[in-house]
C-alpha positions as CSV (number, residue, x, y, z in Angstrom):
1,X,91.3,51.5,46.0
2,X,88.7,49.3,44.3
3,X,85.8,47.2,46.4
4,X,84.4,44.5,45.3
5,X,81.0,43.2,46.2
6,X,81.1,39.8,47.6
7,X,78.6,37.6,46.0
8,X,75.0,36.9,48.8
9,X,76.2,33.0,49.2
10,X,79.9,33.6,49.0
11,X,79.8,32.9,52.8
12,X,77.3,29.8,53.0
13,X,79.7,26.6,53.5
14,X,79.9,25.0,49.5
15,X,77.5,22.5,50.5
16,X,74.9,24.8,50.8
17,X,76.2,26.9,47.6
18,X,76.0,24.1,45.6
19,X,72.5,23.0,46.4
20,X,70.8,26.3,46.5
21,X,72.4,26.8,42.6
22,X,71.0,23.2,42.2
23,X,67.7,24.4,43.1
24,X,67.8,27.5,41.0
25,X,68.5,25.6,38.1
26,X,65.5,23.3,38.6
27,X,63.2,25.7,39.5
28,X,64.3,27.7,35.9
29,X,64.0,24.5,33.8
30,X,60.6,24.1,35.7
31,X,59.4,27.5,34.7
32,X,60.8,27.4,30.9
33,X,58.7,23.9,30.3
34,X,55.7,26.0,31.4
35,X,56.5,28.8,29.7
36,X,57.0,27.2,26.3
37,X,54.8,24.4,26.6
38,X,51.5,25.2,24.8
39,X,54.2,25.9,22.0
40,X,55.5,22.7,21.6
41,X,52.1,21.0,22.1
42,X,50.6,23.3,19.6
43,X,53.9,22.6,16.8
44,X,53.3,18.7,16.8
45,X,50.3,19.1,15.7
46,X,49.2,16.7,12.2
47,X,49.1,19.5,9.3
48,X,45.8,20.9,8.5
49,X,44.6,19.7,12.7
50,X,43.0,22.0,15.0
51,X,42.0,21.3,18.3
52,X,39.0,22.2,18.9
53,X,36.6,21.6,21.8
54,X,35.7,18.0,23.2
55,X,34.3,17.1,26.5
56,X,38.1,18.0,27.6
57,X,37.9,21.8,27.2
58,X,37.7,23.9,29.9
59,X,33.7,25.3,28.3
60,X,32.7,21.8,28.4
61,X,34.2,20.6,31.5
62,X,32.5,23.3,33.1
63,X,29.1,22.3,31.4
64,X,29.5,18.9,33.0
65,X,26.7,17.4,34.8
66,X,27.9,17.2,38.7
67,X,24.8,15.4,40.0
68,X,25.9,12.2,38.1
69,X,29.5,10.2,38.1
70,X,29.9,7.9,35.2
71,X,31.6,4.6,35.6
72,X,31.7,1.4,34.5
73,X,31.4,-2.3,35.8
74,X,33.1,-5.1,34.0
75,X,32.1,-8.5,34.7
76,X,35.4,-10.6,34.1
77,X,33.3,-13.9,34.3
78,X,31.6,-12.7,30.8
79,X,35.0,-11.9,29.6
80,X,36.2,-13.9,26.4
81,X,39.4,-14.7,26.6
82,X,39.9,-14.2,22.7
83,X,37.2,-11.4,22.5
84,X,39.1,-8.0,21.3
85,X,36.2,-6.3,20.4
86,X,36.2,-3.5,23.2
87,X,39.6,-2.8,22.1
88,X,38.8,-3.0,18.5
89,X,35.8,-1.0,19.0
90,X,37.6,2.0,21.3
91,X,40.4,2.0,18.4
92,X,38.1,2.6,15.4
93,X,35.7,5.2,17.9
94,X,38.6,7.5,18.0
95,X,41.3,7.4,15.9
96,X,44.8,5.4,18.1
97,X,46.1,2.2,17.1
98,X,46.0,3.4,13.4
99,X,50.1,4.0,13.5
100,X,53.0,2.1,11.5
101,X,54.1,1.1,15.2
102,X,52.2,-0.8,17.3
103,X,54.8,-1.4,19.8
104,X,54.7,2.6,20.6
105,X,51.1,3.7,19.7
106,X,49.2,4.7,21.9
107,X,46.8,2.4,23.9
108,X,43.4,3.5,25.4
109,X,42.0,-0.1,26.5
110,X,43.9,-3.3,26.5
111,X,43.1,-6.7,27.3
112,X,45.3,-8.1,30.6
113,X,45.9,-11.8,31.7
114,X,45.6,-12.6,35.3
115,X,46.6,-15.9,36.9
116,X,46.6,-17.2,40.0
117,X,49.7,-18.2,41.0
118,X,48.7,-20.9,43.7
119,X,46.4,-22.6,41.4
120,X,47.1,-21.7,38.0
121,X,43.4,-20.0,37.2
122,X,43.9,-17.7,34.5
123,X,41.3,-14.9,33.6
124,X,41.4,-11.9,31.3
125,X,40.0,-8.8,31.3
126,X,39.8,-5.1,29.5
127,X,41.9,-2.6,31.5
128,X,41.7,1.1,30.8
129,X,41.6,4.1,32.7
130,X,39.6,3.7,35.9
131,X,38.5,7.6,36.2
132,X,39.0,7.6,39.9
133,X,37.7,10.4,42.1
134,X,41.0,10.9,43.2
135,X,43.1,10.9,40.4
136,X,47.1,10.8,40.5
137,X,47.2,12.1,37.1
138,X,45.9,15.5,38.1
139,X,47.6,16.0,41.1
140,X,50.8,15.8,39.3
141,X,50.3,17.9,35.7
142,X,51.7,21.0,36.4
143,X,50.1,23.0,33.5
144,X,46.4,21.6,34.8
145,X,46.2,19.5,31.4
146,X,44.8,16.4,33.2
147,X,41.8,17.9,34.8
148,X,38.8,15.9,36.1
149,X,35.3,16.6,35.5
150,X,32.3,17.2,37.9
151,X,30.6,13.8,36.4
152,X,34.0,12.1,36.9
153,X,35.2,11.7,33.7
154,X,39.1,12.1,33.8
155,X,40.5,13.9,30.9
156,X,43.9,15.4,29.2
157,X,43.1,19.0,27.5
158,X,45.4,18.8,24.6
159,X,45.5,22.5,24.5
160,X,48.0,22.5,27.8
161,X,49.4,19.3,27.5
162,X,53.0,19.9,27.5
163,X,54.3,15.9,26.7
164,X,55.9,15.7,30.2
165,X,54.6,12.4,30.9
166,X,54.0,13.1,34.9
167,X,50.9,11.5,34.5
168,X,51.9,8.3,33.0
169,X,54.5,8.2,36.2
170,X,51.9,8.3,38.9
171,X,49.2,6.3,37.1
172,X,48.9,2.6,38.8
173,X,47.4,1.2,36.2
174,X,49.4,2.5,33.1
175,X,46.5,3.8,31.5
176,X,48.2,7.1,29.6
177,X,49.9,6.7,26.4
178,X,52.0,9.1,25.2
179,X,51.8,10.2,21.0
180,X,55.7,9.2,19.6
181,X,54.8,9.4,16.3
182,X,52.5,11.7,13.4
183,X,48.8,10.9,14.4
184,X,46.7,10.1,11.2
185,X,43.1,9.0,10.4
186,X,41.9,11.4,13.2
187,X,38.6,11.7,14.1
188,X,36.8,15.1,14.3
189,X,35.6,14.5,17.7
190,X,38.8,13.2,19.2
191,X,41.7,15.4,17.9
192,X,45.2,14.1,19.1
193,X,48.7,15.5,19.2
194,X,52.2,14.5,18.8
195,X,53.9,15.2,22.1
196,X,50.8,14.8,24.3
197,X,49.5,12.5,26.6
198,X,45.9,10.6,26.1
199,X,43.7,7.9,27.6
200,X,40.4,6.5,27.6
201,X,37.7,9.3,27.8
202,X,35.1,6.9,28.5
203,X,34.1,8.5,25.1
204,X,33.0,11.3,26.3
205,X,31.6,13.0,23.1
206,X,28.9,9.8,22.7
207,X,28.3,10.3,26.6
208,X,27.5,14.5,26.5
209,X,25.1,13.6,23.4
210,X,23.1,10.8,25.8
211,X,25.0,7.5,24.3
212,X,26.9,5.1,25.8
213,X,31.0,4.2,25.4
214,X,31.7,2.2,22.3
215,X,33.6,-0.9,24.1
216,X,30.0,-0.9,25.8
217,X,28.1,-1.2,22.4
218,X,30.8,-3.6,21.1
219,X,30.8,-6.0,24.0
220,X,27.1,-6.3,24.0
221,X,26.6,-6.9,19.8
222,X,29.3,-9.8,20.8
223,X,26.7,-11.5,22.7
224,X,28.8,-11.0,26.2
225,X,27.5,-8.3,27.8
226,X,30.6,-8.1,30.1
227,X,30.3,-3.9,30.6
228,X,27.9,-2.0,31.9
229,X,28.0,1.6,31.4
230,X,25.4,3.9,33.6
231,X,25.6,6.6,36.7
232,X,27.2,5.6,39.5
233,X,24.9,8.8,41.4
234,X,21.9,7.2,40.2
235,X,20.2,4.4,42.9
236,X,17.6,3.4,39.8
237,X,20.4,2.7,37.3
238,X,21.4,-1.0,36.3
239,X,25.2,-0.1,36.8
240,X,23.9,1.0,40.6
241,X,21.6,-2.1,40.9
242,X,24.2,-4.2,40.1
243,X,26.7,-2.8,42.2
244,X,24.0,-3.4,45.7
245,X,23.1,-6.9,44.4
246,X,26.0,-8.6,43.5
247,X,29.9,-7.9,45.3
248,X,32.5,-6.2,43.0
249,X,36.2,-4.6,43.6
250,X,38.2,-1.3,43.1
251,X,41.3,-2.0,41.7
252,X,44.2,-0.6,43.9
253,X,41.8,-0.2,46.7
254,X,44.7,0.6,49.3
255,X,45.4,3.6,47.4
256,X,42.0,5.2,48.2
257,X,41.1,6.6,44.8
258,X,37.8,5.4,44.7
259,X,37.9,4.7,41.0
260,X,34.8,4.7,38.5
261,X,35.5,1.4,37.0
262,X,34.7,-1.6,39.1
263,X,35.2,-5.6,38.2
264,X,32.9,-8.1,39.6
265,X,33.8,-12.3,39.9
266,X,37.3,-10.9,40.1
267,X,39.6,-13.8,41.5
């Protein structure tokens, strides 16, 4: 006589079969993202690019200053309607908007239109990513890609970024882009990556040598002045005397992220 061994879940009602081999399934397409992910990430790679460290590797990261937090203010008052030049300026700094594509490539900073609905007011302004001290981002990357530093620069570490795009889901102010297409023109200091998520870095390469952001540089040579760049730590700063003297706004403020980037003469 011949016994056969009945299967664990052969008595569990079929309800419960069918969503514990649901859950098996997910948890081995979870593991075989992980598992092959720096591969991919690595493989999309431009021919001839290496990445190399930025103010996103884990060396550097480390390094980071955590008795300051960079932010920004933007002053939508001073903001010209048909001024571009942050967005110009952030696009020539590191190496996006350069594709054959512009209604897929990737988009660090972009100009938004905002307009009162019960009077008609319309004001624009740069939107980008706000580098919040609670960032969605990285409470969502499972491979630790999006990472924030100790001066509060949010960043994506290209090395582990695996493309999923959980980031761009849980960001409220659809700062991430993702690379579709064969990056070119890269800069040295800002390698990118087909297949990986990227933001604004707050340009993070000028910052850790003692500069400033370029949409800072490029909205001051245009006469406007309309960002302010400086330590949000730091009570002697102008960002931090600016921020006491003068009310301003978090975007998003019911989420409680407590963002870097703050807008005064907002509505």
């Amino acid at each position: 006589m011949t016994f056969f061994r009945m299967p664990k879940d052969a008595k569990q009602p079929p309800a419960q079969r069918a969503q514990a081999k649901k859950a098996n399934r997910a948890e081995m397409t979870r593991r075989d993202l992980l598992r092959s992910g720096a591969a991919v990430a690595t493989a999309t790679l431009a021919p001839g690019v290496t990445l190399m460290a930025f103010g996103g590797s884990p060396a550097e990261a480390a390094a980071a200053d955590a008795g300051k937090r960079w932010g920004l203010l933007i002053d939508v008052s001073k903001c010209q309607d048909d001024c571009t030049a942050c967005v110009s300026a952030c696009s020539e700094e590191n190496g996006w908007g350069q594709g054959e594509h512009p209604e897929t490539d990737a988009q660090w900073i972009r100009k938004v239109t905002l307009k009162n609905k019960a009077t008609g007011h319309t004001e624009t302004m740069p939107m980008m990513c706000q580098h919040c001290e609670h960032p969605p981002c990285v409470d969502v990357c499972p491979t630790g890609a999006s990472m924030k530093r100790a001066d509060g620069i949010v960043l994506v570490d290209k090395h582990v970024c695996i493309g999923c795009r959980y980031c761009m889901m849980a960001c409220p102010f659809k700062a991430r882009s993702f690379i579709h297409e064969p990056v070119i023109n890269q800069k040295s200091h800002n390698p990118r990556g087909q297949g990986t998520v990227e933001s604004c870095t707050l340009c993070v390469h000028r910052v850790d040598a003692g500069g400033t952001p370029a949409c800072v540089e490029a909205c001051a040579a245009e006469g406007h002045g309309a960002i302010i760049f400086g330590d949000l730590k730091d009570p002697n700063s102008e960002i931090s005397k600016r921020l006491a003297e003068y009310p301003s706004v978090a975007l998003r403020p019911d989420l409680d992220l407590n963002p870097g980037v703050r807008y005064a003469q907002l509505g």
